[in-house]
Backbone bond lengths (Angstrom), bond angles and torsions (degrees), N, CA, C in turn:
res aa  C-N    CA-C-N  psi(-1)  N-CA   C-N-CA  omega(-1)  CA-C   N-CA-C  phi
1 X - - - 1.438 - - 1.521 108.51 -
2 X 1.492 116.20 138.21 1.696 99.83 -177.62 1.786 82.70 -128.07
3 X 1.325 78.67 168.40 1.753 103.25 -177.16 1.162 107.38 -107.59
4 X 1.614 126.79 171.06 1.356 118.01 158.18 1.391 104.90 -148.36
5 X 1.391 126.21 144.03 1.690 122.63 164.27 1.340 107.13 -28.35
6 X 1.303 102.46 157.87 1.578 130.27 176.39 1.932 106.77 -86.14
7 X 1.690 88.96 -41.68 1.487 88.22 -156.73 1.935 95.03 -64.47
8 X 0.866 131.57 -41.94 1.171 113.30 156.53 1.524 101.87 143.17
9 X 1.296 86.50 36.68 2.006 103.78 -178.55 1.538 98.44 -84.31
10 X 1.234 107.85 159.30 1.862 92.51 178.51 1.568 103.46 -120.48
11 X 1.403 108.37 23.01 1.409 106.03 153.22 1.664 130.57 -52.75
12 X 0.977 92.96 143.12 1.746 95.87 -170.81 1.511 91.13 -99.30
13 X 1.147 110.45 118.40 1.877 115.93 148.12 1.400 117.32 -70.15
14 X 1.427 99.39 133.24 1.524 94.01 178.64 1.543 133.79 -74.30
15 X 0.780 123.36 137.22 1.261 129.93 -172.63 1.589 111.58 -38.93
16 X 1.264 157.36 79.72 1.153 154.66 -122.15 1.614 112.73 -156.24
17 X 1.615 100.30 -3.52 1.490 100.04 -172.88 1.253 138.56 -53.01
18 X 1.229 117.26 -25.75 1.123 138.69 167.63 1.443 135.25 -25.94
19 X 1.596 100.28 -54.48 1.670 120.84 -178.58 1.652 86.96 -83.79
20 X 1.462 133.24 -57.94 1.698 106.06 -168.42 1.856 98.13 -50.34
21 X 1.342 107.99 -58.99 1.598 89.86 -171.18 1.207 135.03 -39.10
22 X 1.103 114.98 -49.92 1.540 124.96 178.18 1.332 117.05 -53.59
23 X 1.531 104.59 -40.71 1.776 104.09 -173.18 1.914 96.26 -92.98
24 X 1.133 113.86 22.04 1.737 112.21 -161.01 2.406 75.21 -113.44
25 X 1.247 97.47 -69.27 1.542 99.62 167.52 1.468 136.28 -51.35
26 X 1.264 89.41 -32.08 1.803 95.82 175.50 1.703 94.57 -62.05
27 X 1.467 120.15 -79.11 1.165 126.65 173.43 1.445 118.35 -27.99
28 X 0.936 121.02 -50.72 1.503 111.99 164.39 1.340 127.03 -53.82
29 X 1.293 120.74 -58.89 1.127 139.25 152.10 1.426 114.95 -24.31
30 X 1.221 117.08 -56.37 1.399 122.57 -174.02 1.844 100.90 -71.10
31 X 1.013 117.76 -50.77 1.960 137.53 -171.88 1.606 87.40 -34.16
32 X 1.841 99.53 -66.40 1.428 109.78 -162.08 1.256 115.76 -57.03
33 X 1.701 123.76 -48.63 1.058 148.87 163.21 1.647 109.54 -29.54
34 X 1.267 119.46 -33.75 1.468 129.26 -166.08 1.802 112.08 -107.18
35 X 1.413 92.85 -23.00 1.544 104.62 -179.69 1.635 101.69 -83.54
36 X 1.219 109.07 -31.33 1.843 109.09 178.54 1.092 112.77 -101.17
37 X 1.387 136.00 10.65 1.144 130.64 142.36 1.260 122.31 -92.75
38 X 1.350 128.90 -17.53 1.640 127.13 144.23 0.880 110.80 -56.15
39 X 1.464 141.92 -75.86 1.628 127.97 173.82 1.854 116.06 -28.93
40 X 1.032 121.19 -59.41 1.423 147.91 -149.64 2.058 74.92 -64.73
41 X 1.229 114.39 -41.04 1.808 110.91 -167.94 1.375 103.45 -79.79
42 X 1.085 105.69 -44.33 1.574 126.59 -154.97 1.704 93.19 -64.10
43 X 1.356 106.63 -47.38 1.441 118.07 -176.85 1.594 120.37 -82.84
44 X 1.350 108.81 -1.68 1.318 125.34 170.43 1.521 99.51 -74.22
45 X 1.821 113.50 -70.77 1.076 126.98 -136.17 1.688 90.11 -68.56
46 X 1.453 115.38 -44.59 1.477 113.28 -174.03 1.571 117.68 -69.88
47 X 1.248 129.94 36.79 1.523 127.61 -146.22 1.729 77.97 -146.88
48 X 1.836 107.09 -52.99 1.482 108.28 -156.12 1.366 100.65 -79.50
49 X 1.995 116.20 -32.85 1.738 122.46 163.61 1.570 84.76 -11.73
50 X 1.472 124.04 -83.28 1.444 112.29 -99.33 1.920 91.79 -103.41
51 X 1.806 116.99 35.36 1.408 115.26 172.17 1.520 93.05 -149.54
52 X 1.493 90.35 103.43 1.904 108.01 176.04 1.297 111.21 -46.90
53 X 1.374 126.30 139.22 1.587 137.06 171.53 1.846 103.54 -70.35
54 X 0.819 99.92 -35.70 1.812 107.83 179.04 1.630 111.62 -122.91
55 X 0.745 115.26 150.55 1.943 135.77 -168.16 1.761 98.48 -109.34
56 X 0.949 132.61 111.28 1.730 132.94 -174.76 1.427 103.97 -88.80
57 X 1.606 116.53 -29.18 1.418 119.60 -159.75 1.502 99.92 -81.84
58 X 1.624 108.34 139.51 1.475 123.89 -165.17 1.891 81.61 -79.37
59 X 1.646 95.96 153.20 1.722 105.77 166.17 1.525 125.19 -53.89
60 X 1.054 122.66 142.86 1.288 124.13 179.72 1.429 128.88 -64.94
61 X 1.568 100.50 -40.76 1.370 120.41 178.76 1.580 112.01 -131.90
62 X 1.284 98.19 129.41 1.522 119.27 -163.15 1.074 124.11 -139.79
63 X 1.688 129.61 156.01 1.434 114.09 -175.47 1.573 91.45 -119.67
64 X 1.780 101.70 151.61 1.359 119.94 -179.46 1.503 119.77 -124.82
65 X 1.263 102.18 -2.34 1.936 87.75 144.60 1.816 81.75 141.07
66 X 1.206 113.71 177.98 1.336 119.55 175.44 0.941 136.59 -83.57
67 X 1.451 148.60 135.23 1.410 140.02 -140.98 1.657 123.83 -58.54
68 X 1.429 93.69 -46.93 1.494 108.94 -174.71 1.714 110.54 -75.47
69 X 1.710 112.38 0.91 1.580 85.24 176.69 2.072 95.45 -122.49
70 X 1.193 106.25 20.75 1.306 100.04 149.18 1.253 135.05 -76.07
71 X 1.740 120.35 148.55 1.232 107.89 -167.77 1.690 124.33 -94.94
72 X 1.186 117.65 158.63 1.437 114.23 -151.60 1.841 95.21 -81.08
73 X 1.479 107.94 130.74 1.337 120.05 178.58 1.610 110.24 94.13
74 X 1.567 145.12 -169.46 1.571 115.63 -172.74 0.721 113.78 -90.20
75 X 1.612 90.38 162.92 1.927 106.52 173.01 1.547 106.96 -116.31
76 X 1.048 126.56 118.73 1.450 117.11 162.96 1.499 123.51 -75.01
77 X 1.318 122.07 147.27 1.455 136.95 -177.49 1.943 102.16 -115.51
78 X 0.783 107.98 81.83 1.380 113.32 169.31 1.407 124.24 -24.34
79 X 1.821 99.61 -64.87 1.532 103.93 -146.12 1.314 83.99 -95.75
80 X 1.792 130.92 25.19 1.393 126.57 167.75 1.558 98.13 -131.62
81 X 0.906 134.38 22.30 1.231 142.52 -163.88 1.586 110.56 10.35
82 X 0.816 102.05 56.57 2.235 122.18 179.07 1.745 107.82 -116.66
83 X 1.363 81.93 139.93 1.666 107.00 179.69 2.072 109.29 -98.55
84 X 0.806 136.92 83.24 1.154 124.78 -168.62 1.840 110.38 -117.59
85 X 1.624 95.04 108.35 1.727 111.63 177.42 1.370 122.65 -66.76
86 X 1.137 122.34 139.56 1.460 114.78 136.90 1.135 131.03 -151.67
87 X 1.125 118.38 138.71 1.990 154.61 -115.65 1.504 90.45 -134.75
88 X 1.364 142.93 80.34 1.038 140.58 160.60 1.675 116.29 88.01
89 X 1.851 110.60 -86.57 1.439 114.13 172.45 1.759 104.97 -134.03
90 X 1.810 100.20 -1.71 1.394 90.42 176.73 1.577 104.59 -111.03
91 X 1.123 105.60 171.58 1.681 129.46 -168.47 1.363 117.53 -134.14
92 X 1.347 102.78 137.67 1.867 100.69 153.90 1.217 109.85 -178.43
93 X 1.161 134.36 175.20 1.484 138.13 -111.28 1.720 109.86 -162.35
94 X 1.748 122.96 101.14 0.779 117.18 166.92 1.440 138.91 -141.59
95 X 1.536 112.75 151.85 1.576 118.51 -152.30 1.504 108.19 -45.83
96 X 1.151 109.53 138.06 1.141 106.26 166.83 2.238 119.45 -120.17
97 X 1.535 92.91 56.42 1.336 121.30 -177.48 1.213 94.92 -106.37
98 X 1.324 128.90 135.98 1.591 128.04 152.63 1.338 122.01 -58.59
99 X 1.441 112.47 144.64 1.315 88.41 174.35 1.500 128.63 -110.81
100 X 1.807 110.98 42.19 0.872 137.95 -178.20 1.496 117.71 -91.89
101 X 1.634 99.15 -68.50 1.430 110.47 173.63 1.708 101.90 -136.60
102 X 1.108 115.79 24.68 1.565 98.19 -172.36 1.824 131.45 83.90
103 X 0.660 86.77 -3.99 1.884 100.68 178.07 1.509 102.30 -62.97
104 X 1.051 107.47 134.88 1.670 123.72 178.64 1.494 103.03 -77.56
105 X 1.969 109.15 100.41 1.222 109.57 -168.97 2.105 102.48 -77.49
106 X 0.979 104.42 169.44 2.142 111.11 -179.80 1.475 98.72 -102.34
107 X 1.092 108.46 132.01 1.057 136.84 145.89 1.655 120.35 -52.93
108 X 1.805 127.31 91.69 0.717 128.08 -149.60 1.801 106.00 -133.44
109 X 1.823 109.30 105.40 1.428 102.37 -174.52 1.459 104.79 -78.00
110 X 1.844 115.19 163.66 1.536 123.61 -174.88 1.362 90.55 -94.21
111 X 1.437 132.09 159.83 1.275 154.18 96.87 1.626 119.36 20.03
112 X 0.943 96.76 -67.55 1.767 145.07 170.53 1.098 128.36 -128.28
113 X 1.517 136.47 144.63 1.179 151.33 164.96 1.349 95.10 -63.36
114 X 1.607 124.76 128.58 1.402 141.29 153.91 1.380 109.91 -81.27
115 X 1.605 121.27 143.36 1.212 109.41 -163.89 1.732 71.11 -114.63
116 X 1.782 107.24 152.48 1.649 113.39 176.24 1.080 106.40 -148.99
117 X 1.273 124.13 154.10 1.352 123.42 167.59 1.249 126.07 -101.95
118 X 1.247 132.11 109.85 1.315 139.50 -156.61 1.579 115.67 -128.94
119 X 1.521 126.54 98.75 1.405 122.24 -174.01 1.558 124.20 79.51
120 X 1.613 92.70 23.01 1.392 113.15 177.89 1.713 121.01 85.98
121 X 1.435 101.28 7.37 1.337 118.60 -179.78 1.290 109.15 -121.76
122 X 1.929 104.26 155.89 1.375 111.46 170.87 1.286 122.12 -110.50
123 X 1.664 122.43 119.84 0.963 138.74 -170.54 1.199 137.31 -77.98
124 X 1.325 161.18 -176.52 1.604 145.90 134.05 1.388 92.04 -127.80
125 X 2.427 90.45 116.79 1.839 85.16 177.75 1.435 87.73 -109.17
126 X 1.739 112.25 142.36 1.120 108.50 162.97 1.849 120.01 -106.23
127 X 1.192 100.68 12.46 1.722 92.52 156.51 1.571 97.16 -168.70
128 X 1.433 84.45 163.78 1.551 98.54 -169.28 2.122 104.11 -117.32
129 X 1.764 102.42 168.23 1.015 100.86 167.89 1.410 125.22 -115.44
130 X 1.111 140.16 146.18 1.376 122.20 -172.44 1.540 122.78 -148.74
131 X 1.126 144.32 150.46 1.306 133.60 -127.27 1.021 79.15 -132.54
132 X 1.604 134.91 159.93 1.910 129.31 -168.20 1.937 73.17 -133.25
133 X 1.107 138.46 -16.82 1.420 103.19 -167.29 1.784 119.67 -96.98
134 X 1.526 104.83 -25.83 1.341 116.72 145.40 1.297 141.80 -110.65
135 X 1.106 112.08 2.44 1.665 134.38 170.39 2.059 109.21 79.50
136 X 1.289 110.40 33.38 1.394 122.66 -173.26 1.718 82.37 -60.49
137 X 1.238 101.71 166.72 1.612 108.16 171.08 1.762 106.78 -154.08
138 X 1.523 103.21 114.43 1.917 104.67 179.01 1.628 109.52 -104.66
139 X 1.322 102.32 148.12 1.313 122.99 176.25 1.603 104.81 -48.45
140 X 1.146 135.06 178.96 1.617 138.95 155.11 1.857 110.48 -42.96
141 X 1.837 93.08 -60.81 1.390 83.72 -174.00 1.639 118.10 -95.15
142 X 1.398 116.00 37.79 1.042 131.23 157.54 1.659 123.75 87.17
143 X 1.775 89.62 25.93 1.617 101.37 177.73 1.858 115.21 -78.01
144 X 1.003 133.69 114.90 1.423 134.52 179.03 1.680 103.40 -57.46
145 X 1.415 101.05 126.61 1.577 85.94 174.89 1.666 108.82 -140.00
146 X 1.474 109.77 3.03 1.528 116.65 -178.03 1.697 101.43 -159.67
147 X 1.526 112.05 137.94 1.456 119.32 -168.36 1.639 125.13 102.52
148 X 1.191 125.36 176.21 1.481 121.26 171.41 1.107 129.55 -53.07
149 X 1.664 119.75 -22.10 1.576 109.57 -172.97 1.268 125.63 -100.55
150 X 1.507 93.69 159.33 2.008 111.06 -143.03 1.345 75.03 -84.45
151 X 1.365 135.24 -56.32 1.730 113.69 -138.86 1.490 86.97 -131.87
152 X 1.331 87.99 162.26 1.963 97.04 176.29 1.655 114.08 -91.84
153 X 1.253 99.53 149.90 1.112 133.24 -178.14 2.403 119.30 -19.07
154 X 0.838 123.01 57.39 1.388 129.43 -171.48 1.574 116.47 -1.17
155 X 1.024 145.75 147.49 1.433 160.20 139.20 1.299 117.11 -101.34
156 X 1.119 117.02 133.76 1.677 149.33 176.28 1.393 111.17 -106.04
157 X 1.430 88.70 130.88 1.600 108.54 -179.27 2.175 107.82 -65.98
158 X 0.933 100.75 133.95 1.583 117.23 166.46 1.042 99.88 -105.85
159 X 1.988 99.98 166.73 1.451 121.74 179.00 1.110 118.00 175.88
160 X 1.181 133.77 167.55 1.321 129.83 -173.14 1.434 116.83 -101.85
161 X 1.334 127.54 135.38 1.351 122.07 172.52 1.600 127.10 -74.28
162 X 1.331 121.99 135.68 1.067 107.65 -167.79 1.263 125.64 -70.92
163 X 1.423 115.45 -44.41 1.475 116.63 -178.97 1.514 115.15 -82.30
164 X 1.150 103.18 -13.55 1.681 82.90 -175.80 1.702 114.65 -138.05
165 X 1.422 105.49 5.45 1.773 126.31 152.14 1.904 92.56 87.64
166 X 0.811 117.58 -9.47 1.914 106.14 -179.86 1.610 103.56 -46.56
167 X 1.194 117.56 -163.70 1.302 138.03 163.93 1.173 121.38 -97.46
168 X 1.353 140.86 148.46 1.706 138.76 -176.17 1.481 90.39 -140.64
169 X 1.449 99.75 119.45 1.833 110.78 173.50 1.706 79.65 -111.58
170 X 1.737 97.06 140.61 1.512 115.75 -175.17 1.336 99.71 -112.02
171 X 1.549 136.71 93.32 1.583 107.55 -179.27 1.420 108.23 -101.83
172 X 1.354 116.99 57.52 1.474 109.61 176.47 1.977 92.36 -126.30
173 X 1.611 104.01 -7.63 1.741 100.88 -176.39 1.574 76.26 -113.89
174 X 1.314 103.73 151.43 1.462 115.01 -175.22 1.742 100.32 -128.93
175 X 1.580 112.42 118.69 1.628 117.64 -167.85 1.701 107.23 -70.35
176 X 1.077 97.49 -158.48 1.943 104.41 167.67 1.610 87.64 -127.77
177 X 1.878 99.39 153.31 1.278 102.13 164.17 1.155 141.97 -31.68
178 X 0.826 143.25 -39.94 1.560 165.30 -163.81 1.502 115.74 -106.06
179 X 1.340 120.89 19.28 1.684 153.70 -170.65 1.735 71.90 -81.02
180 X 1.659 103.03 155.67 1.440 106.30 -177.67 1.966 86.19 177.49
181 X 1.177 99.70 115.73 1.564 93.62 175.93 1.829 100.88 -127.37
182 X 1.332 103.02 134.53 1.383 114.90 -141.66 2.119 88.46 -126.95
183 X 1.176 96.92 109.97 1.448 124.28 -178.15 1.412 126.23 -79.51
């Protein structure tokens, strides 16, 4: 195909199209090339957002030392906010989260044993739990019976480790009251 000026020269331009095209496509080529590799990042980076480099949440299940050098009656675990008894050779283990809003309820001994009736039975509680930020108040074994909270107080399954005999409180399996792991 040949071209010719407009202005009305009757020179023939040479046919030369070739090199604008190529460098007219390369450039394109390259534009596009550059536009999908911004996407291609962009869509990386928002993909990798959403899987944390670090995990903040403490383990679920953990060991707290070996049976025989716990001390007899509770022990509190602070930086797990857990109540964990032991009653002779058995054990067990309970939340000490409200179950209102979460408030780190106290561990609070009686005077006296209150005798209560709880589940159609009569009890002797000798300490209670009690929440200082809404004034919830739980039985020993963690029945709510005065204050905001709906449900009583959680228990976690215990157990023994195999290889090396400590204790393993699981707080991601949650026991029934009456959970009792016997050493």
């Amino acid at each position: 195909m040949k071209l010719y000026k407009k202005t009305g020269s009757k020179s023939l331009i040479a046919n030369n199209n070739s090199l604008p095209e190529t460098r007219r496509s390369f450039l394109q080529k390259l534009g596009l090339g550059g536009v999908l590799a911004g996407l291609a990042g962009f869509g990386w980076q928002s993909f990798r957002s959403l899987i944390p480099n670090v995990l903040y949440e403490p383990p679920q299940r953990f060991k707290i030392g070996l049976p025989a050098n716990l001390a007899e009656g509770v022990t509190f675990l602070e930086d797990k906010r857990l109540y964990v008894f032991k009653e002779g050779r058995s054990f067990y283990a309970i939340s000490a989260a409200c179950t209102h809003l979460g408030c780190t309820v106290k561990y609070s001994k009686l005077n006296q044993p209150k005798q209560v009736e709880i589940g159609g039975e009569k009890k002797n509680i000798p300490f209670e739990f009690h929440c200082p930020c809404h004034g919830s108040k739980f039985y020993a074994e963690g029945t709510n019976y005065a204050g905001p909270a709906p449900r009583p107080l959680q228990w976690y399954k215990l157990e023994v480790s195999p290889d090396d005999g400590q204790l393993v409180v699981d707080m991601s399996s949650e026991a029934e009251q009456n959970f009792r792991l016997t050493v």
